[in-house]
C-alpha positions in Angstrom: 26.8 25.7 -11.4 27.2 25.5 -15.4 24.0 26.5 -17.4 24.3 22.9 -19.2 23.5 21.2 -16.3 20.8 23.8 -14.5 19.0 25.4 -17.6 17.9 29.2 -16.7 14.1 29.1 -15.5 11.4 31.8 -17.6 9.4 31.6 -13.9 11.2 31.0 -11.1 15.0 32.2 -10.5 15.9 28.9 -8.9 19.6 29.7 -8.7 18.8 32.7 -6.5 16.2 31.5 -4.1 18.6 28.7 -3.2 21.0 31.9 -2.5 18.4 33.8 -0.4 16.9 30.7 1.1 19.7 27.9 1.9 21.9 28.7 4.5 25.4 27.2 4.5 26.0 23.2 5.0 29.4 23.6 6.0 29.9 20.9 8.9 26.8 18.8 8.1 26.6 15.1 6.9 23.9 14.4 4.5 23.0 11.0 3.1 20.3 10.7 0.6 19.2 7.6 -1.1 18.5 7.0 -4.5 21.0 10.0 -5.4 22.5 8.8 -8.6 19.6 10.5 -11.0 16.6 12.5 -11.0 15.1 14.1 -8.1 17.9 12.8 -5.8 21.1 13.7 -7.8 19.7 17.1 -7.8 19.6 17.1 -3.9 22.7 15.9 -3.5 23.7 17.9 -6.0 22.5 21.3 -3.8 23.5 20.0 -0.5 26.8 19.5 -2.2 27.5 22.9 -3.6 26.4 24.5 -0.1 28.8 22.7 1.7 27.9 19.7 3.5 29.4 16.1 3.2 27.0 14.5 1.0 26.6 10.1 1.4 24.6 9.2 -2.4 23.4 6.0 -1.2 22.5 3.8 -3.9 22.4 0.2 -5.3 25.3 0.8 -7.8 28.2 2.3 -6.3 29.4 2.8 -10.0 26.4 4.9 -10.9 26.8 6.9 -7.8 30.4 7.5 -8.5 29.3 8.4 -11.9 26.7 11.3 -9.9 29.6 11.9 -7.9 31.7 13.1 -10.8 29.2 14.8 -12.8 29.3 17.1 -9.3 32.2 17.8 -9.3 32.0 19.0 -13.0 30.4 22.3 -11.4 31.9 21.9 -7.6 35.4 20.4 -7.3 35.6 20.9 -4.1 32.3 18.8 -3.1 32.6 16.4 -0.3 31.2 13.2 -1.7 31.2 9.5 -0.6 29.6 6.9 -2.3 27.2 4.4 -0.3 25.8 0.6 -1.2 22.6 -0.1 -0.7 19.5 -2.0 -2.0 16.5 -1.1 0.4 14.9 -4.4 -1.2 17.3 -6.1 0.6 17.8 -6.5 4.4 21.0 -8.3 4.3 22.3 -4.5 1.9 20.5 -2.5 4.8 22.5 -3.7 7.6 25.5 -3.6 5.6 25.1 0.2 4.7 24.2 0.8 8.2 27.2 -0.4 9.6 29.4 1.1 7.3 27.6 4.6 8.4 29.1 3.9 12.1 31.8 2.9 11.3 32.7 5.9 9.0 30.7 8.7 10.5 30.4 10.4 13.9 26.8 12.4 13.0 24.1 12.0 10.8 22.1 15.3 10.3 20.2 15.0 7.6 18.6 11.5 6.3 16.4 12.1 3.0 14.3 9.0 2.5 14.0 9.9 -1.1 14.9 6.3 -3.1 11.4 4.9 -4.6 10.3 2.6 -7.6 7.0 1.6 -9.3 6.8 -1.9 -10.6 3.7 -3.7 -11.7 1.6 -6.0 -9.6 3.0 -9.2 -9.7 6.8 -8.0 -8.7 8.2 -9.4 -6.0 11.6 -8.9 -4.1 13.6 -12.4 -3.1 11.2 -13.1 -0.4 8.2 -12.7 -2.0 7.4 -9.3 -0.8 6.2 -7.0 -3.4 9.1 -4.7 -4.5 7.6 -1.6 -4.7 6.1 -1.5 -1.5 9.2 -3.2 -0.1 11.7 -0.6 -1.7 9.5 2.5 -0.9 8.4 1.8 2.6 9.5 -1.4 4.6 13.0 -0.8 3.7 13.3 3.0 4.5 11.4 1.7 7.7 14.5 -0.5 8.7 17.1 1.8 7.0 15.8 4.9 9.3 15.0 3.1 12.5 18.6 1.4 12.5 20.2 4.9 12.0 18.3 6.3 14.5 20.4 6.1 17.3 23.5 8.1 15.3 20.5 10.4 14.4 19.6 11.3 17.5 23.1 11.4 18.7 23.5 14.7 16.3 22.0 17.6 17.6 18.7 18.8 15.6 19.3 16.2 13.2 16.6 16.2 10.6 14.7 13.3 8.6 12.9 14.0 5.8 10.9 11.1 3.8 10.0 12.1 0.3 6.4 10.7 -0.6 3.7 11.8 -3.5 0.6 13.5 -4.9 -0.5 9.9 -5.7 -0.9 9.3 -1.7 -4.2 11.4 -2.2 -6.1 8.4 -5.0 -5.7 5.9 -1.6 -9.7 6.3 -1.2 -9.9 3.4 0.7 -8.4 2.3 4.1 -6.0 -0.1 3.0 -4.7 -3.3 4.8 -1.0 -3.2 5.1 -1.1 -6.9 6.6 -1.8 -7.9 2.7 2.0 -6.3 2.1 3.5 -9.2 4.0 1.7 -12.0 2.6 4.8 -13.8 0.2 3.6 -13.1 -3.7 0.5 -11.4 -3.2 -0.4 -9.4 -6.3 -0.9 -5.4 -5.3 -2.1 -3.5 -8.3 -2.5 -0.3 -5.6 1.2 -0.6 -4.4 2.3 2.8 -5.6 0.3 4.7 -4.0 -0.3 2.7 -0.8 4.0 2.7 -0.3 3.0 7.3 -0.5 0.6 6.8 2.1 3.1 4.5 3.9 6.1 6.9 3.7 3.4 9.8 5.5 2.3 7.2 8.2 5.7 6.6 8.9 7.4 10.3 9.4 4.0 11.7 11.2 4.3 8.4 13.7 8.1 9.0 14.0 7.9 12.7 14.4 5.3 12.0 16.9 7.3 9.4 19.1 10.2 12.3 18.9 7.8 14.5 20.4 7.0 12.5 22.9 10.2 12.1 23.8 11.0 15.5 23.9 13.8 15.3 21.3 15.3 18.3 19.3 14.9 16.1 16.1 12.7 16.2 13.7 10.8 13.5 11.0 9.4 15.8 7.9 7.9 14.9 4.6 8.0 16.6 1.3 6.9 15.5 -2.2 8.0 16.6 -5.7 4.8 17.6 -7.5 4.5 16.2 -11.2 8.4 15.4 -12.7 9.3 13.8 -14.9 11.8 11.4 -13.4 12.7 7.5 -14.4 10.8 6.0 -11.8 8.7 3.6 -13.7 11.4 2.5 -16.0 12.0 -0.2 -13.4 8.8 -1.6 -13.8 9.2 -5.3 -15.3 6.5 -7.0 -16.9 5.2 -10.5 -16.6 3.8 -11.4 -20.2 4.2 -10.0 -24.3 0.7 -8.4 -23.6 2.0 -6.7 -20.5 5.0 -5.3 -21.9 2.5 -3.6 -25.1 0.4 -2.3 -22.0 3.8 -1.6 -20.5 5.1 1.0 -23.7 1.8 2.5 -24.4 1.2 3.7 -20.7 4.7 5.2 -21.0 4.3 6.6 -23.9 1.1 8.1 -22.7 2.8 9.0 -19.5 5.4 11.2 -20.9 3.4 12.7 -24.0 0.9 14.2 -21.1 4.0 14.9 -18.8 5.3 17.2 -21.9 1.9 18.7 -22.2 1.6 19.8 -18.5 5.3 21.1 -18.7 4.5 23.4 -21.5 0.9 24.2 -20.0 2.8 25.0 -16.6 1.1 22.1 -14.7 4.6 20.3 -14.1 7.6 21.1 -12.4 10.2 22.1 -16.0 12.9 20.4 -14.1 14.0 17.9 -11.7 15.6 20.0 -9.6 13.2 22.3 -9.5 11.0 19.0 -7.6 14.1 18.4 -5.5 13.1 21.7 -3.6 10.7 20.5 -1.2 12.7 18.2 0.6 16.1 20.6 0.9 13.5 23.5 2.1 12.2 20.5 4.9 16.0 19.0 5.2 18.1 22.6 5.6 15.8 25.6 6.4 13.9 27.4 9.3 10.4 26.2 10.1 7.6 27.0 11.5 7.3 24.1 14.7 3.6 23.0 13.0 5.2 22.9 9.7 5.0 18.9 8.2 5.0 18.3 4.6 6.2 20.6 1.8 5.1 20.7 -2.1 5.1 22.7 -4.8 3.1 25.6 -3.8 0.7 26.4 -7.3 -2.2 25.1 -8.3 -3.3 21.8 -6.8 0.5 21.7 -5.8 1.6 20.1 -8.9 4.8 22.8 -9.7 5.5 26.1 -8.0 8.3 26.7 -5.2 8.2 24.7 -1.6 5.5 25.7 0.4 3.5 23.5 3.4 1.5 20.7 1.5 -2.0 18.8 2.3 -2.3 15.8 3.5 -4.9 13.0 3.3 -7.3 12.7 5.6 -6.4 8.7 5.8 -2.1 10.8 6.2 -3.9 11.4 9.3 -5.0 8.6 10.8 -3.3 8.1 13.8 -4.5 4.4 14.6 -3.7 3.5 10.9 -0.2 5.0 11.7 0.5 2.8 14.9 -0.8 -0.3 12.9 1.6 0.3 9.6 4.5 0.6 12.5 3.6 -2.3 14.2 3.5 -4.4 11.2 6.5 -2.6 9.7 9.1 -3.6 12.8 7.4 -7.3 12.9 8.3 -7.6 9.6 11.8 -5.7 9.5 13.1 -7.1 12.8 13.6 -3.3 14.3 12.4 -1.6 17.3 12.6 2.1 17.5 14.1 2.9 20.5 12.4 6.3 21.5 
């Protein structure tokens, strides 16, 4: 892996715990959304150089060719496909899906790791507000219709990548508001984390039940700095002001905590929780992963905290009844 593209670490020797702690991938298919940058490239980029067959699944196919290349810069050897798909859009979903049966016999590891943060009045083509419709409803649909290939793969893993920010939801929210057509949500950010929790600990629970030798994990990054917000549109001149001086503000503090040691230094470095979840030995109690120093902001993988409202099994079964109404999916488990 060349030094341009992984700088060496003062703290942590990432290079060699992924040595010590990833076993090989040979054999394995991998498909990991939102792969073409940030936290995702990274992954792909790991699960790449250990081996495994590695499906970036994103909405440009040129910019995951682009990942793809940049790859194979330090691996030439990588086995990398390219993947449409626009979890915004239930039409792209079904599409990607059946382009995954048709090209691919296994599935064992799904990383629900795409995500976006928009403002409050932004709203996919039905009316559904986009963050909360990229981040949860449609890796809700996106899993459940690749669940049947999942669970056709022996110990096939799914691991949904969710957030810190899941922990300012002080309130019980009501998902019902998320399927109301343009209905401003000023909390959707962090109401999609919680979603994204609700979702893999109800899955992994229904596994259980069922007595399957798959598993439904969650991980989260700590503080990155990734380009997550610069999706974000704005609605007014005001907005976009508001819009610049929050990210300005954003990534001056971002730089502060990376030089203070309160942020992960690099984006790979926040890629680790979810290839510890996706690729290593647990222990069978073992949920959600995060960086394991203070208040779980950087550090090395480690078993994270949840929420108490994470928790909640009735809010749970609720999100998942409202989340197949509204998807048109049934898991069937």
């Amino acid at each position: 892996m060349s030094t341009m593209h992984l700088p060496t670490l003062s703290t942590v020797n990432i290079l060699q715990w992924l040595r010590d702690t990833i076993p090989s991938q040979t054999g394995k298919t991998v498909l990991i959304t939102g792969a073409n940058t940030g936290i995702g490239y990274w992954t792909a980029h790991v699960f790449a150089q250990f081996g495994a067959q590695v499906i970036l699944a994103c909405r440009s196919t040129l910019k995951a060719d682009q990942a793809i290349s940049r790859i194979r810069e330090d691996h030439p050897n990588a086995l990398c496909d390219s993947l449409s798909l626009d979890l915004a859009s239930e039409t792209s979903i079904k599409e990607a899906v059946q382009t995954i049966y048709d090209r691919y016999d296994s599935l064992d590891i799904l990383i629900n790791n795409a995500g976006i943060s928009t403002d409050a009045d932004s709203f996919d083509q039905h009316g559904i507000h986009s963050t909360f419709s990229t981040n949860h409803f449609g890796p809700f649909s996106f899993t459940i219709r690749l669940l049947p290939l999942i669970l056709a793969t022996p110990k096939a893993r799914i691991v949904t990548q969710s957030s810190l920010t899941h922990h300012t939801c002080f309130r019980r929210p009501d998902f019902q508001q998320y399927i109301k057509p343009f209905n401003r949500q000023p909390y959707a950010y962090a109401h999609s984390k919680l979603a994204n929790l609700l979702f893999a600990r109800h899955l992994r629970t229904l596994l259980r039940a069922g007595n399957y030798p798959q598993h439904s994990l969650a991980a989260h990054p700590g503080l990155t700095l990734t380009q997550i917000n610069h999706l974000a549109h704005s609605t007014s001149c005001f907005d976009f002001i508001g819009d610049l001086t929050n990210c300005a503000l954003n990534r001056m503090a971002l730089r502060f905590a990376n030089l203070s040691g309160f942020c992960q230094p690099y984006q790979i470095a926040g890629a680790l929780p979810a290839i510890y979840a996706a690729a290593c030995d647990l222990n069978p109690d073992d949920f959600y992963f995060g960086p394991d120093r203070l208040f779980e902001l950087s550090g090395m993988p480690a078993r994270a905290k949840l929420s108490g409202l994470a928790q909640c099994t009735d809010l749970a079964q609720s999100l998942w009844e409202i989340s197949e109404n509204h998807t048109k999916t049934k898991a069937k488990v």
